[in-house]
C-alpha positions in Angstrom: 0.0 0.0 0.0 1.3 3.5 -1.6 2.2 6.0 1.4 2.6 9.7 1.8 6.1 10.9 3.3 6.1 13.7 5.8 7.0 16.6 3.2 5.5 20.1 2.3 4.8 20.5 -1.7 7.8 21.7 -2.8 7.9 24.6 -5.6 6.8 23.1 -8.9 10.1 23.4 -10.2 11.5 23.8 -13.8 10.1 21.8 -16.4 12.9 19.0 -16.2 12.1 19.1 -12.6 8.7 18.2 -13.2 9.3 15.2 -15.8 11.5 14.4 -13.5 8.9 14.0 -10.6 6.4 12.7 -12.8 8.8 9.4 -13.7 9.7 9.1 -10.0 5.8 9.4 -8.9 5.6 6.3 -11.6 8.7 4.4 -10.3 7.4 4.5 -6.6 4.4 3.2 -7.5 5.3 0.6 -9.6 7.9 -0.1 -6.8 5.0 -0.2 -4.4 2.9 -2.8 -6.6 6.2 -5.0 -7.0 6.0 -4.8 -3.1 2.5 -5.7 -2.9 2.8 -8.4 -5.2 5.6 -9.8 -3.2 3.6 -9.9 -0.1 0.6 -11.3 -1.9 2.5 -14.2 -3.3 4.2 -14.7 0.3 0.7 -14.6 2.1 -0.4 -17.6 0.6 2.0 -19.9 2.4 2.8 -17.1 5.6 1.4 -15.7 8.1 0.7 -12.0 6.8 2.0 -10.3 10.6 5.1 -12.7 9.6 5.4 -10.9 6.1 4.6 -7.6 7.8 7.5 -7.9 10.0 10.2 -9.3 7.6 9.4 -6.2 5.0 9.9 -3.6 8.1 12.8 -5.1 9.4 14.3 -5.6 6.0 13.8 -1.9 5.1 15.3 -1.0 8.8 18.6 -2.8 7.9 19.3 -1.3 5.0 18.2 2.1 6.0 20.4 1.6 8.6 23.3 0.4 6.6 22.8 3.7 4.2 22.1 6.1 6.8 24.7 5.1 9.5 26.9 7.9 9.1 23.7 10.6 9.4 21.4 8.5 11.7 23.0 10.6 15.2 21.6 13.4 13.4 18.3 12.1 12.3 17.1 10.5 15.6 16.8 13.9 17.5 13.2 14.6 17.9 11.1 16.7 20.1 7.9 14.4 19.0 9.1 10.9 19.7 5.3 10.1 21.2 3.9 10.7 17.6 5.9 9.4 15.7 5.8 5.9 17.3 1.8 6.9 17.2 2.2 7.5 13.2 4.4 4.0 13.2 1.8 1.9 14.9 -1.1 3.7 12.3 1.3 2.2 9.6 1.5 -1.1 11.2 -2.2 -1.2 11.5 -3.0 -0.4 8.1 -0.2 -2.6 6.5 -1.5 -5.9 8.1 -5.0 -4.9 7.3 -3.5 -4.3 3.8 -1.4 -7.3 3.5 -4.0 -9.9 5.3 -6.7 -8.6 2.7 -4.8 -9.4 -0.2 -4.8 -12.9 0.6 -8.6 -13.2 -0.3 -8.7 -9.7 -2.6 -7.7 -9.3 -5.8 -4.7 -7.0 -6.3 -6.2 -4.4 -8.0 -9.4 -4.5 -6.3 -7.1 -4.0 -3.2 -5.6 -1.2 -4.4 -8.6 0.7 -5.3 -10.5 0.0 -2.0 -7.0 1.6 -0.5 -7.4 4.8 -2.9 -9.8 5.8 -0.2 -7.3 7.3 1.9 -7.1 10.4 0.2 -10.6 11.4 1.0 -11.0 10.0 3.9 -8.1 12.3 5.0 -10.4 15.0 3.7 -13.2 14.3 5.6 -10.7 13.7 8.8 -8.6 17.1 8.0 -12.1 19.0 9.1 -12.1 17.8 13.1 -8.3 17.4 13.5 -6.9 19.6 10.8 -9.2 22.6 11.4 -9.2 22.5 7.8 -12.5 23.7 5.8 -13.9 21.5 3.3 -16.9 22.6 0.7 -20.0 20.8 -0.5 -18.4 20.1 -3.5 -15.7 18.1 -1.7 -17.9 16.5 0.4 -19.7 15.1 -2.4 -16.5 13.9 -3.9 -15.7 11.8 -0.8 -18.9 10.6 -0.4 -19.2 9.3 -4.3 -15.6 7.5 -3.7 -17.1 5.8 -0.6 -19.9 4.5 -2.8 -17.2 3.5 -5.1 -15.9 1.0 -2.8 -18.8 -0.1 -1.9 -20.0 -0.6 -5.5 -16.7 -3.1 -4.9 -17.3 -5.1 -1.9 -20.9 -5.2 -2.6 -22.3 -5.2 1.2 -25.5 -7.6 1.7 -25.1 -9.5 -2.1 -23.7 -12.9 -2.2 -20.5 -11.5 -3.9 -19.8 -9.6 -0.8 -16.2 -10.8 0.4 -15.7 -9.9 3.9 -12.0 -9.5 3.5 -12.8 -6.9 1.3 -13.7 -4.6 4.5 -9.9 -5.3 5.3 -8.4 -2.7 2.8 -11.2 -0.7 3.7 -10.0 -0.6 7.4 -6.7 0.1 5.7 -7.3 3.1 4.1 -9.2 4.7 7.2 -5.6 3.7 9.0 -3.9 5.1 6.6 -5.6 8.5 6.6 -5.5 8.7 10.6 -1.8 8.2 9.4 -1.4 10.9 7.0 -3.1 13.5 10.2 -0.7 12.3 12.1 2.0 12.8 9.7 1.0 16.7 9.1 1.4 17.2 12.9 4.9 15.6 12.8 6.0 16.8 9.5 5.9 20.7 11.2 9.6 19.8 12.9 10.6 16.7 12.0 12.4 15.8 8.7 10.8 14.0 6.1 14.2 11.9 6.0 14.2 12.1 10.5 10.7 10.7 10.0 10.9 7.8 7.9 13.6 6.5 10.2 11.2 7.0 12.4 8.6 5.1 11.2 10.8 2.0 10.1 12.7 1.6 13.2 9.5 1.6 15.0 7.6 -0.5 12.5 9.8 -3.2 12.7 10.2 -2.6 17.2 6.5 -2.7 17.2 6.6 -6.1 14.8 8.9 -7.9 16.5 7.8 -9.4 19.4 4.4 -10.3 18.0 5.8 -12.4 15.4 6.9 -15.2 17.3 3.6 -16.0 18.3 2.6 -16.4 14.5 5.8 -17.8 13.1 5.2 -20.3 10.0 8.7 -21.9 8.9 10.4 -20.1 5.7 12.7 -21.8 2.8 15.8 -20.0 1.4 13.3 -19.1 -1.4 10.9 -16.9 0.9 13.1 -15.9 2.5 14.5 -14.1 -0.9 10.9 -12.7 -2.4 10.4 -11.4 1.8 13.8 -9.4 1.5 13.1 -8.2 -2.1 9.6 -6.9 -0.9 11.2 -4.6 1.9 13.4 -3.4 -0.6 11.0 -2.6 -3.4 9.4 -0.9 -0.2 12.4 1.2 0.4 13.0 2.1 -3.4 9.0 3.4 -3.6 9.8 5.7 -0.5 12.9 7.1 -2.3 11.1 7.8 -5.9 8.4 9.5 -3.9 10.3 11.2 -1.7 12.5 12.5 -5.0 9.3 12.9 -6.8 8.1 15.8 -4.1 11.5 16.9 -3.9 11.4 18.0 -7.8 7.8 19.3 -8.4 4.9 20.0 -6.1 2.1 17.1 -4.5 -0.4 18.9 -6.9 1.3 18.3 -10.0 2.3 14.4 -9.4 -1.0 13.7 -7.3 -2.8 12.1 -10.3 -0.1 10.0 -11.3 -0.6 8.1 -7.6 -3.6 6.4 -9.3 -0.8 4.7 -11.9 -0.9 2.0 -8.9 -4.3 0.7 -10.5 -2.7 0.0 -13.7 0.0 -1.8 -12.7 -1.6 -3.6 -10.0 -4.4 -4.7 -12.7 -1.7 -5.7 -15.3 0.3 -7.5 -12.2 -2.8 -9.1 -11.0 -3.4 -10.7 -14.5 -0.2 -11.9 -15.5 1.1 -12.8 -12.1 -2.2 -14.3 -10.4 -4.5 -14.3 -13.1 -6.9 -12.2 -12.0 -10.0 -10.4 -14.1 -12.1 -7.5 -12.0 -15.3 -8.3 -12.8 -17.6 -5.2 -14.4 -18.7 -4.3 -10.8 -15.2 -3.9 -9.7 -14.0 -1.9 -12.6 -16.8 0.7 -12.1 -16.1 1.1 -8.5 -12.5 1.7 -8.5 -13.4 4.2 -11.6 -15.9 5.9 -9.6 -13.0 6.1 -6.6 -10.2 7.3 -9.5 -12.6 10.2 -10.6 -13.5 11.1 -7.1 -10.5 11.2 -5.9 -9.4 13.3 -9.1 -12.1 15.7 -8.5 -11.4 16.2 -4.8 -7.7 17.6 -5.8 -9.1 19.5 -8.4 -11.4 21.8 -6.0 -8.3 21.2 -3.1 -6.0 22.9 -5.8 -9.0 25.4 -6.2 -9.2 26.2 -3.0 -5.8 26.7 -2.3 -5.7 29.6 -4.8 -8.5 30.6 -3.3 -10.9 29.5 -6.1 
């Protein structure tokens, strides 16, 4: 699941700048489906707090390898309380995320997830103190139905597994609040070691308890996953670097692509017509809500 580093929008840049940050946006989240792929394969045959754990911890080695020399400076923070309470939203929503996709079809996944985004709109209001029109209202209340035009509650297709990305992206936009109230002194670089240090802290001792026995094999896709992991942080942390959140926004919805073309070749999977016209209805919400956001912020 795609996730949103503690950053302010950066100037949109130069033009190169914003190519630039549009290829990156792509990389990270075709880094991210490769990830989720990983653990979707792995689920089958693990135990998804197992996978969980092995991506976090992976991603904590080799930031820590890369990082050494800067990590004294990094770990200063004056908000150490919220940032393990940003962690543990993370955790939450990634083993929601990751035990869903054992019964949920990739894409189907992902576009549940693409909730996130307004549901941090709707949450913005009570925690943010943030004002949000009619207009956007409507627009996260049309990419609810969306998801629910997915999972299909009281029909025989229903798939109660399919509330577990749900749950993930309300996590995740609890997450993102969180990660506005940290981002106002911590690095984005101070806060990502942050939340993978205490990802994998908070992982650890629960994973005994649901330890299934890995081959040499698993053991490879597991470490490959937290690395695709670390690689999507980086492009999208480049990606905002370059250009602004408002001009590479849209391309966050490239996830659906390659988690649709991923899901077919890889598992063989075909959304049904019910699927596809819920995660369209999500895509154009969600497209619609950063159009009057943008509006608003230039006081449109």
């Amino acid at each position: 699941m795609t996730t949103e580093p503690a950053t302010a929008p950066s100037p949109s840049g130069t033009a190169t700048d914003v190519r630039i940050g549009i290829l990156c946006m792509l990389a990270a989240m075709l880094a991210f489906t490769v990830m989720d792929s990983l653990s979707k394969h792995l689920v089958r045959t693990q135990d998804p707090l197992q996978v969980v754990w092995g991506i976090y911890v992976v991603q904590a080695v080799v930031l820590c390898t890369v990082m050494a020399r800067r990590l004294p400076r990094l770990l200063p923070s004056r908000q150490v309380g919220l940032q393990a309470l940003r962690a543990a939203l993370l955790v939450a929503t990634s083993v929601c995320y990751v035990t869903g996709l054992r019964h949920v079809p990739l894409a189907e996944a992902g576009a549940i997830a693409m909730l996130a985004p307004l549901a941090f709109t709707a949450l913005a209001v009570p925690f943010l103190k943030e004002r949000v029109g009619l207009r956007r209202w409507a627009g996260v209340a049309a990419g609810f139905l969306g998801a629910m035009i997915i999972i299909r509650p009281g029909t025989e297709a229903m798939q109660v597994a399919a509330l577990l990305p749900l749950a993930a992206a309300l996590l995740h936009a609890l997450y993102q609040v969180v990660t506005r109230f940290v981002a106002r002194e911590d690095s984005v670089l101070t806060t990502l070691t942050y939340s993978v240090l205490f990802c994998a802290l908070i992982m650890t001792p629960v994973v005994p308890f649901h330890w299934v026995p890995m081959e040499a094999s698993q053991w490879g896709l597991l470490a490959a996953a937290g690395i695709a992991g670390i690689i999507a942080e980086y492009a999208l942390i480049q990606s905002l670097a370059r250009t602004s959140a408002a001009v590479v926004a849209p391309y966050t919805y490239s996830y659906l692509l390659w988690a649709a073309l991923v899901g077919l070749i890889v598992f063989g999977e075909r959304p049904d017509v019910w699927a596809a016209l819920g995660a369209a209805v999500i895509v154009m919400s969600g497209i619609y809500v950063w159009r009057r956001e943008l509006a608003a912020g230039q006081g449109g």
